[in-house]
C-alpha positions as CSV (number, residue, x, y, z in Angstrom):
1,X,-4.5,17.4,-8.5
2,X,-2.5,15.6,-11.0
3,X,-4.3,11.8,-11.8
4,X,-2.1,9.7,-14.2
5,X,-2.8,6.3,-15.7
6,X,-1.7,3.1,-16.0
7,X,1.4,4.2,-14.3
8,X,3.2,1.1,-13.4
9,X,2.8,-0.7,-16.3
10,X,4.3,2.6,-18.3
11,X,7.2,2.8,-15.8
12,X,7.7,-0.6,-15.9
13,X,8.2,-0.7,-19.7
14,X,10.8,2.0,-19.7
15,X,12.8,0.9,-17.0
16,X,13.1,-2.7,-17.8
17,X,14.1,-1.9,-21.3
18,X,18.0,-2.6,-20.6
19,X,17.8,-5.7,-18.2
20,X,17.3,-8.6,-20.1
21,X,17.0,-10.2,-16.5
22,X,13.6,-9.1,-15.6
23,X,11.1,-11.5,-16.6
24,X,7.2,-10.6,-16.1
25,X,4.7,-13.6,-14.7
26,X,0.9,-12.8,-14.7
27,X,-2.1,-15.3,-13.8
28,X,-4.7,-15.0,-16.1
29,X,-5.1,-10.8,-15.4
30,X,-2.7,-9.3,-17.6
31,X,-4.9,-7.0,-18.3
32,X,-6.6,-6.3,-15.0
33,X,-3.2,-5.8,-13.4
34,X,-2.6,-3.6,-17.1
35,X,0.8,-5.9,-17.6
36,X,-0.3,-6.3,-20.9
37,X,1.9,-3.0,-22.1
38,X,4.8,-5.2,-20.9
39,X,3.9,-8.1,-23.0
40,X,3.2,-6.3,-26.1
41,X,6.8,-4.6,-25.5
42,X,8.7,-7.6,-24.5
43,X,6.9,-10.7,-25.3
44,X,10.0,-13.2,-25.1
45,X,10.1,-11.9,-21.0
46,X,6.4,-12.4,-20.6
47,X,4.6,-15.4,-19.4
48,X,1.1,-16.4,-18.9
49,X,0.5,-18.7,-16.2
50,X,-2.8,-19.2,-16.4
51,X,-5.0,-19.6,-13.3
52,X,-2.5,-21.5,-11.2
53,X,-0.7,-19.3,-8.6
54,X,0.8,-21.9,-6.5
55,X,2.6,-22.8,-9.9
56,X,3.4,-19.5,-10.8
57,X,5.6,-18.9,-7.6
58,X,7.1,-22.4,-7.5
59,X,8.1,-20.9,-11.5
60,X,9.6,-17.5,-10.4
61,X,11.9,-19.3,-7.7
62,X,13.4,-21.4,-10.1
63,X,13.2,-18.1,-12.5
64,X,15.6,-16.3,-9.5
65,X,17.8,-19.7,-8.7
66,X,18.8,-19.2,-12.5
67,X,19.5,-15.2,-12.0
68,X,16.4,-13.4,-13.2
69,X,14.0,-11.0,-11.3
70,X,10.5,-12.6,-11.5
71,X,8.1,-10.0,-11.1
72,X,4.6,-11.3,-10.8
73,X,1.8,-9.5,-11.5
74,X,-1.9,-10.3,-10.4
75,X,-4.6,-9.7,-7.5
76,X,-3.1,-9.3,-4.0
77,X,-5.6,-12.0,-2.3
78,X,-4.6,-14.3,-5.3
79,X,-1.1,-14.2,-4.2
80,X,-0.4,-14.6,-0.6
81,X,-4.4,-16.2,0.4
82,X,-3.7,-18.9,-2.7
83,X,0.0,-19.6,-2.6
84,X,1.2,-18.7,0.4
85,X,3.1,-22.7,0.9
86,X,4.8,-22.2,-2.4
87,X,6.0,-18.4,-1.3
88,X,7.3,-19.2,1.5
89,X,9.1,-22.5,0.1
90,X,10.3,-21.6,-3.0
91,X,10.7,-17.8,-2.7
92,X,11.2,-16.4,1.0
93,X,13.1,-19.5,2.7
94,X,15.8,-19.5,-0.3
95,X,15.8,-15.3,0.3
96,X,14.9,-15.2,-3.8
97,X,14.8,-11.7,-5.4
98,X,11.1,-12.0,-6.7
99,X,9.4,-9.1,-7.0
100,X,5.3,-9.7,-6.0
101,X,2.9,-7.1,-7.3
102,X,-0.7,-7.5,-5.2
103,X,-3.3,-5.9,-7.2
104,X,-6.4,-4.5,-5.4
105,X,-5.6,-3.7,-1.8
106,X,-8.3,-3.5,0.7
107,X,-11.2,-0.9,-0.5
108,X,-9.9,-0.6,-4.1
109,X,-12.2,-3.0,-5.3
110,X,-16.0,-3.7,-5.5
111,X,-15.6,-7.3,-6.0
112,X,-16.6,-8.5,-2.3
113,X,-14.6,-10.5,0.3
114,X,-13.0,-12.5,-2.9
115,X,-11.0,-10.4,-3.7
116,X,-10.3,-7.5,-1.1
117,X,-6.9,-8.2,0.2
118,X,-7.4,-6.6,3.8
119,X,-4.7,-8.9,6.1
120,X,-1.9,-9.3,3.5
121,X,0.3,-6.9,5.3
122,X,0.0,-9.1,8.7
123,X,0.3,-12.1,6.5
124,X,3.5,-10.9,4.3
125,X,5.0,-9.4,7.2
126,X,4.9,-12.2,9.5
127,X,7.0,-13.9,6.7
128,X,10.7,-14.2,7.0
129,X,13.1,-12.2,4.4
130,X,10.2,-10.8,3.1
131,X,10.7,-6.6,2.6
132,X,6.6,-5.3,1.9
133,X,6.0,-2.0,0.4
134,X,2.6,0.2,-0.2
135,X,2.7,3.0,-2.7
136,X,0.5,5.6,-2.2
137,X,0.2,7.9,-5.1
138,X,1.7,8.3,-8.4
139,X,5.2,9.4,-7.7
140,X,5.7,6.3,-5.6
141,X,4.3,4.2,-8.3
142,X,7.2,5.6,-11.0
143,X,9.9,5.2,-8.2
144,X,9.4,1.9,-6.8
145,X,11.4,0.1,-9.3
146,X,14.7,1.8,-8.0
147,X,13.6,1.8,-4.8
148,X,13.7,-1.7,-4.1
149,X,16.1,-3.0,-7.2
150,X,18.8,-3.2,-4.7
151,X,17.1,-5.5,-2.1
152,X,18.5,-9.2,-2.3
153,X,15.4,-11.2,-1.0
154,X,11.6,-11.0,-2.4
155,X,9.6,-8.2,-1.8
156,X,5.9,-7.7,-1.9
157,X,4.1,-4.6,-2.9
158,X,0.5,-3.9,-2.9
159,X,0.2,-1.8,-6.0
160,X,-2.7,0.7,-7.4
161,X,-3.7,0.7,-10.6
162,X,-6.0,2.7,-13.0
163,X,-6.1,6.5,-12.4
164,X,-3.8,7.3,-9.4
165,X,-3.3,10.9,-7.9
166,X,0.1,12.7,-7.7
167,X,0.5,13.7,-4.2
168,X,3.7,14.1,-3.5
169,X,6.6,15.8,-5.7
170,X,8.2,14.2,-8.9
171,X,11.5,14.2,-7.9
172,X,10.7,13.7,-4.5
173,X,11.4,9.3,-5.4
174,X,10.3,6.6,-2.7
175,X,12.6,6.0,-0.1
176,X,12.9,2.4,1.4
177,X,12.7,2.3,5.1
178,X,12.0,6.3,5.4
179,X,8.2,7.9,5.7
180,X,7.5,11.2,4.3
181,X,7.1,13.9,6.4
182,X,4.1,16.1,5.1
183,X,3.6,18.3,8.1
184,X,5.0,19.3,11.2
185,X,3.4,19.7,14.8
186,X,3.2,18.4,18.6
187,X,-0.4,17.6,19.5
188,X,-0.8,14.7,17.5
189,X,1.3,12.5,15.1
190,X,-0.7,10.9,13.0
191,X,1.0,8.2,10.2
192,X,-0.8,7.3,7.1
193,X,0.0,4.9,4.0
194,X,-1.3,3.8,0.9
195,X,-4.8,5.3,-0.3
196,X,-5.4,6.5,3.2
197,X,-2.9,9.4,2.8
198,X,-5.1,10.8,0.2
199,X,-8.2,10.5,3.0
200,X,-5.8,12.1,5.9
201,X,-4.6,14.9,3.8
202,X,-8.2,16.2,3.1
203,X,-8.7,16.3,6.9
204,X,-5.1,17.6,8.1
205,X,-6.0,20.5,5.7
206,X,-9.1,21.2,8.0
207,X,-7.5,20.5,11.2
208,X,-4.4,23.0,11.2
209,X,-7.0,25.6,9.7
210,X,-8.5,25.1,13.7
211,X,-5.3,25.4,15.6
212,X,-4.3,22.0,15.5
213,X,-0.6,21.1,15.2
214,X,0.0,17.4,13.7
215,X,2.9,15.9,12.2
216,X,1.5,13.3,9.4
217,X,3.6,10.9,8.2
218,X,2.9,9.0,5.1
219,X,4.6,5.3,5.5
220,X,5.4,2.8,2.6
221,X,7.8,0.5,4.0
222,X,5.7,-1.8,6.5
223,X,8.6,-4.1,6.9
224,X,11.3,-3.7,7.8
225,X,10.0,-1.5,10.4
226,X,12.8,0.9,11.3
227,X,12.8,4.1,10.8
228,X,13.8,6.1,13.7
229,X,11.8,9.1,12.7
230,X,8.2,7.4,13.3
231,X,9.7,6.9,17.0
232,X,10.7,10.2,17.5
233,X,7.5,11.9,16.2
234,X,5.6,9.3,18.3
235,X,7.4,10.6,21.3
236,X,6.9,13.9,20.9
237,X,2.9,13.3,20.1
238,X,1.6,15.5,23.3
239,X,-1.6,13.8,23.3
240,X,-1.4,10.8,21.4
241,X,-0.7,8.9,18.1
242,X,-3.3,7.7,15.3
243,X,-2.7,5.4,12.6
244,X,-5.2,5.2,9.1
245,X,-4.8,2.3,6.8
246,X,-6.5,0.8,4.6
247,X,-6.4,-3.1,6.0
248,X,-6.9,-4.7,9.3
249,X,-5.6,-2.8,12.5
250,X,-4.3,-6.5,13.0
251,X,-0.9,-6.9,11.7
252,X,-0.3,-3.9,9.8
253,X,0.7,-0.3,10.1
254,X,-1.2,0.0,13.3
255,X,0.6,-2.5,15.0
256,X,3.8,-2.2,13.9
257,X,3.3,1.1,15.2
258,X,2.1,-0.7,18.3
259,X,5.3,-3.0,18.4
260,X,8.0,-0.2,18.2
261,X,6.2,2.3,20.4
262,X,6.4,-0.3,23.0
263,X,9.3,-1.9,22.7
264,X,10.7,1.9,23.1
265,X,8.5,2.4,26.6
266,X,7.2,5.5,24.6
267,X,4.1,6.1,26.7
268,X,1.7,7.4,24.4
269,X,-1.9,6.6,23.5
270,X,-2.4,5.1,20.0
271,X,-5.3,5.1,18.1
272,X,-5.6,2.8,15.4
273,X,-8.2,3.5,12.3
274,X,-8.4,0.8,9.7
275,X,-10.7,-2.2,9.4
276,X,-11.9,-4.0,12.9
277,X,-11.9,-7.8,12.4
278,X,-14.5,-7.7,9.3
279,X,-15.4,-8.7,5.6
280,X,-16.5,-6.0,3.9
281,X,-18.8,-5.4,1.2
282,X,-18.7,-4.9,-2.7
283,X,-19.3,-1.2,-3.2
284,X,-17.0,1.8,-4.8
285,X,-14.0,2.9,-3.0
286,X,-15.8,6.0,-1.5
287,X,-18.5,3.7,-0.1
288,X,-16.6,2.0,1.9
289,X,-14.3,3.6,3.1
290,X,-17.3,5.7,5.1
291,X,-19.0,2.7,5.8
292,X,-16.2,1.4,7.4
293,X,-14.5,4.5,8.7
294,X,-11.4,4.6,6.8
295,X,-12.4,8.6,5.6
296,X,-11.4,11.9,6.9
297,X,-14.4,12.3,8.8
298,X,-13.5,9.4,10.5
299,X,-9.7,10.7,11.3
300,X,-11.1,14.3,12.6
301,X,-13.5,12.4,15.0
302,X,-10.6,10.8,16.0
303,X,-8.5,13.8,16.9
304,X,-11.3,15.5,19.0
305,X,-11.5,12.8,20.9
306,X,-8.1,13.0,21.2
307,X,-8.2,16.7,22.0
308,X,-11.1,16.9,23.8
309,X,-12.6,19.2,21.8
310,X,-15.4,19.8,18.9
311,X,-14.4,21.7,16.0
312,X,-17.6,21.3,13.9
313,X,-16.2,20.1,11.0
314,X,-18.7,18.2,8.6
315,X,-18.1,16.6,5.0
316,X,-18.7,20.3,3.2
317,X,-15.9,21.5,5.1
318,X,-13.5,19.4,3.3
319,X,-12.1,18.8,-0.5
320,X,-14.5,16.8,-2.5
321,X,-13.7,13.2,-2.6
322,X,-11.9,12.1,-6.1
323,X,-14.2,9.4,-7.6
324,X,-12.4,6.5,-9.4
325,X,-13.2,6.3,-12.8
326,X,-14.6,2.3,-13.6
327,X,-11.8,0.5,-14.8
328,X,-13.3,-0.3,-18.4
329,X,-10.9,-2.5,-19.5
330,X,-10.6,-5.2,-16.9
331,X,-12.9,-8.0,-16.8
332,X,-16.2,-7.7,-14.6
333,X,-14.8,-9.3,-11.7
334,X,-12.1,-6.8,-11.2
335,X,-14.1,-3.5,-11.5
């Protein structure tokens, strides 16, 4: 597996080289959010905010009311827990093209309850004119700019950062509105985003090596919710539809998985794995996501439930799990 570093912050450099327009906003973690290649490149579009959020929205509106593209760059709780009033008055009311970057979603972070952001999703997306995005690997990362340069209102994306893997193919770019079909199959459809892809790919590998026939879909656009191929593979799910994310199963993929399956009358059973109405602890990625059953070993449980059945998989049946290397440069709090 390909792992690459620093990969927005590279991309970003490169691609915002001819637009003058683009003007970077960080709060005090230009370096935890690794930004800081942007200012050293550009440091007449760079501003430090300091550690006032609320501010640093109310900035970026009047930033877009004057025709730039505000991107703001710092921890995901720190945007939408912190200045959630000034986002929705002075960025998503006025349908501004501000650009949010939310640094350490959900289990990507040891720093506790703080700063895991694991109901942004159901927050953001409850928010009118507001598109959110969740990368899940490298490629996504490089192709997100172009992805969602042509969306007219503010978008939020929660962004990875550090070593990411390459999952999916280079020149296979991030489509808004459309998952990525990774596998085909009728017993079970089972959608994935962000870091959970990574997870559901170790156990898909296993499961189809057993007989079973699922059709995973990796999903990065979490609003708007449209895409007509999640509803048809949910249809044709013969017994049943799971859902892994790394965030509540209140308000996010889960659920809008929920909403549209419904609203359809698809009769299917969904199963939703993510994180059930808790904090969680400080502890590495891999840590947590077994303590709180965002893993593969979770997801094949899942599906022999599902199924019925009991394929004796355990944990040396699958790939070894990729171990994050400690983000050295950041500041304590954000290892």
């Amino acid at each position: 597996m390909e792992i690459l570093s620093r990969v927005h912050a590279r991309k970003l450099v490169e691609w915002a080289k001819d637009k003058p327009d683009v003007i970077v906003l960080s709060a005090d973690l230009t370096g935890s959010t690794e930004i800081d290649l942007f200012r050293e490149a550009y440091p007449d579009r760079f501003f430090s905010m300091g550690m006032a959020e609320q501010n640093m929205m109310s900035f970026a509106g009047g930033l877009a009311r004057e025709g730039f593209y505000p991107f703001i760059h710092t921890f995901a709780v720190f945007i939408y827990r912190r200045a959630y009033d000034q986002i929705a008055d002075s960025i998503a009311y006025p349908n501004l093209p501000a650009r949010l970057f939310g640094f350490l979603p959900g289990v990507t972070t040891p720093g506790g309850a703080t700063h895991q952001a694991i109901e942004d999703i159901a927050v953001m997306r409850a928010l009118p004119n507001m598109t959110v995005v969740e990368v899940g690997d490298a490629t996504e990362v490089e192709t997100l700019l172009d992805a969602i340069q042509p969306v007219k209102g503010p978008v939020y994306v929660r962004m990875l950062r550090g070593e990411i893997p390459r999952l999916f193919a280079a020149d296979e770019p991030l489509q808004l509105g459309r998952a990525r079909v990774l596998s085909a199959g009728n017993d079970i459809t089972l959608l994935s985003s962000g870091i959970c892809t990574e997870e559901a790919l170790r156990a898909t590998n296993v499961l189809r090596a057993r007989g079973v026939s699922i059709q995973h879909m990796h999903v990065s656009t979490l609003k708007p919710f449209d895409d007509p191929a999640i509803l048809e593979a949910a249809a044709q799910a013969r017994c049943g539809v799971i859902t892994i994310e790394n965030h509540t199963i209140l308000g996010g993929l889960g659920t809008a998985v929920a909403e549209v399956i419904a609203e359809a009358g698809v009769g299917k059973k969904l199963v939703r794995i993510g994180l059930r109405d808790v904090f969680l602890h400080g502890a590495s990625r891999p840590y947590l996501m077994r303590e709180y059953g965002l893993d593969a070993i979770t997801l094949i449980r899942t599906v022999e439930q599902l199924l019925n059945a009991d394929f004796g998989i355990t944990e040396s049946d699958l790939a070894a799990v990729r171990l994050d290397a400690i983000h050295s440069e950041a500041k304590a709090e954000a290892l």
